[in-house]
C-alpha positions in Angstrom: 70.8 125.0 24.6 68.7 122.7 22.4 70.8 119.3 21.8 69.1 116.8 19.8 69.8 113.8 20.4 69.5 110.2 17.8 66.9 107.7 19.6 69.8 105.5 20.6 71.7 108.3 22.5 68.2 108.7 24.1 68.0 105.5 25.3 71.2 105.6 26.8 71.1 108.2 28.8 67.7 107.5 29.7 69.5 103.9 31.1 72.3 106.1 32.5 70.1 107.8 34.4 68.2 105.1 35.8 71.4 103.2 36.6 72.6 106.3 38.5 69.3 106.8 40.1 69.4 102.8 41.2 72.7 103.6 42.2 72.2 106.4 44.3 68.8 105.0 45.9 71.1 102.0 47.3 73.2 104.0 48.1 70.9 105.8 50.6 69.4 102.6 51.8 72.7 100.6 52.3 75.1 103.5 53.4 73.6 103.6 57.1 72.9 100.2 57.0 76.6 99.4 56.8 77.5 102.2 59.1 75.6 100.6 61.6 76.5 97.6 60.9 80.5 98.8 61.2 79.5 100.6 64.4 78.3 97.3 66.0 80.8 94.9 64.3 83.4 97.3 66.9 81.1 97.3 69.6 81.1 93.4 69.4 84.8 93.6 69.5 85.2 95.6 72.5 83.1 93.3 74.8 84.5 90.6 73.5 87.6 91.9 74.5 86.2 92.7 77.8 84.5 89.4 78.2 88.1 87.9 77.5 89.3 90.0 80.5 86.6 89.3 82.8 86.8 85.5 82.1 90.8 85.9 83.2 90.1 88.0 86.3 87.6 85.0 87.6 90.4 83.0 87.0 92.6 84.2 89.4 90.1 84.5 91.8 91.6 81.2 93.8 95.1 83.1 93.6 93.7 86.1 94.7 91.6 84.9 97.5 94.5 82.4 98.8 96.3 85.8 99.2 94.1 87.9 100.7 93.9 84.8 103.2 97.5 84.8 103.9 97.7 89.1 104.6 94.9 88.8 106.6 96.8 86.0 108.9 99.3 88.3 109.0 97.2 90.4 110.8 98.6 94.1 109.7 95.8 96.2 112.2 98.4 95.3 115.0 100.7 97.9 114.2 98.2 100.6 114.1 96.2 102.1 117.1 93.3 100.5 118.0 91.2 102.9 118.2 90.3 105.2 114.6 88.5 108.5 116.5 91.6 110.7 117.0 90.7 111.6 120.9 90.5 107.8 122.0 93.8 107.3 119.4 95.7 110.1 121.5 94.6 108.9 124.7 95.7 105.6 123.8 98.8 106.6 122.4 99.5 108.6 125.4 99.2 105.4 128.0 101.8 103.5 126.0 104.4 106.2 125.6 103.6 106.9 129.4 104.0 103.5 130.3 107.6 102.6 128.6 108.5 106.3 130.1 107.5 105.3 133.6 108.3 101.4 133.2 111.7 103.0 132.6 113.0 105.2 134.9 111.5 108.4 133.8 109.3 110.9 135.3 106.8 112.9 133.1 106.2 116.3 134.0 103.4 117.6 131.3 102.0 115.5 128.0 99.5 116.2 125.7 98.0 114.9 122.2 99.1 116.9 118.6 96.0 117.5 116.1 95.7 114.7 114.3 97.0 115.2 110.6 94.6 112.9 108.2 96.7 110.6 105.8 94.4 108.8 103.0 92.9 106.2 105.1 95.1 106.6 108.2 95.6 109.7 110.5 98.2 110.4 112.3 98.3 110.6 115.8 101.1 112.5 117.9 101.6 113.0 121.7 104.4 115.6 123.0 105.8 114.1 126.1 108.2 116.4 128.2 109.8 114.1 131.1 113.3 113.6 133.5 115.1 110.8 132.5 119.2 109.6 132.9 120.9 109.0 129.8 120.2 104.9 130.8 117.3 105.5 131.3 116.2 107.3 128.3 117.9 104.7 126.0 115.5 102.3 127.5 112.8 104.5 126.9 113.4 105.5 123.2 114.2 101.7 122.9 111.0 100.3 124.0 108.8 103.2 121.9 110.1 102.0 118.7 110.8 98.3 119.8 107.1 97.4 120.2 103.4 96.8 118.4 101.7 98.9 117.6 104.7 101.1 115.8 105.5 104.0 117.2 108.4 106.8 115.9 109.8 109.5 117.4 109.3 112.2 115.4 111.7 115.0 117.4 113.4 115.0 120.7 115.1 117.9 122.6 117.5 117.3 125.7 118.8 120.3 127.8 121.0 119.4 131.2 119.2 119.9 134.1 122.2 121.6 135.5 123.7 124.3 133.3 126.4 125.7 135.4 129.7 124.7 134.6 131.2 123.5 138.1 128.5 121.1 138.1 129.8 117.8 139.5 127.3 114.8 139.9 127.2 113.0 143.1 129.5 109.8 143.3 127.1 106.9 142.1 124.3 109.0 140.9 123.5 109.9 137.2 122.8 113.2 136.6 119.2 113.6 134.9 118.1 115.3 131.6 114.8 117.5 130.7 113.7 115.1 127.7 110.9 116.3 125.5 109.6 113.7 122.6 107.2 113.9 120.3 105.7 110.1 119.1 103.6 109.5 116.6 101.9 106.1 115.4 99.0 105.7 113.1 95.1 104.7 112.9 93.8 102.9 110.4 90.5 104.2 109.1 89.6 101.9 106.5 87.1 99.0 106.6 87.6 96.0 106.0 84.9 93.7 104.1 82.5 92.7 106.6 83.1 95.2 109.1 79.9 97.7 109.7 80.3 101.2 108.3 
């Protein structure tokens, strides 16, 4: 197609063009540079925001560090075991269940230490303890296991009479005995605290 066009027309769309070709090459040169300049008008925002956060965490810090102060007076390892490997945790666990048995009245005829069950950053450490005891006697003892430091629970107990027959008659003055087998559990801490060597 052959349009002829006046010299005025000409003109015109020769200005057209080159206003559309201005246009365009701006276009190109400014379109990224905005983009960018978008992309790091957010990022400024975000650690600004962050900044803004940080500055009010370290301004707690005195609250937070009086606290810490007054849990760590509180002293919370003493209701854990001191010892964290499982063997020494059993063996100590088993002296203080054997002690309030025998500081009690009973008489332990077999004990030995549970696998330890791991617990985020405790385990759990359980003895089965099978022992003689009185009904007085083994209030004492089921007392003083969950009466004391570090915290122990009894996790299950069986009691079967010693005596099953059924013209069984205790002696005057004597308590019969039961067969008394527990299973007590308390728990070691594995974390560290800050300071202490890993």
């Amino acid at each position: 197609m052959n349009i002829r066009m006046t010299p005025r027309q000409s003109r015109i769309l020769a200005i057209a063009l080159l206003v559309m070709l201005i246009v365009a090459v701006l276009a190109a040169l400014i379109g990224p540079a905005w983009s960018l300049h978008r992309r790091y008008d957010t990022i400024i925002e975000q650690q600004q925001d962050f900044l803004e956060r940080y500055q009010r965490l370290v301004a707690q810090k005195p609250q937070v560090e009086a606290a810490l102060e007054i849990v760590q007076k509180r002293d919370a390892r003493r209701f854990f075991l001191k010892n964290t490997a499982a063997n020494l945790a059993g063996a100590e666990l088993q002296d203080i269940v054997r002690t309030a048995v025998q500081g009690n009245g009973g008489r332990i005829t077999t004990s030995q230490t549970v696998a330890p069950k791991e617990d985020g950053a405790f385990n759990k450490i359980s003895v089965n303890v099978q022992f003689f005891a009185t009904i007085g006697s083994l209030q004492k003892v089921l007392n003083k296991i969950e009466s004391q430091t570090p915290y122990l629970v009894v996790d299950s107990i069986t009691m079967r009479p010693m005596n099953v027959s059924r013209n069984y008659k205790p002696m005057a003055g004597k308590e019969p005995e039961i067969n008394v087998q527990i299973e007590v559990a308390a728990w070691a801490y594995l974390g560290k605290t800050e300071g202490e060597e890993s």
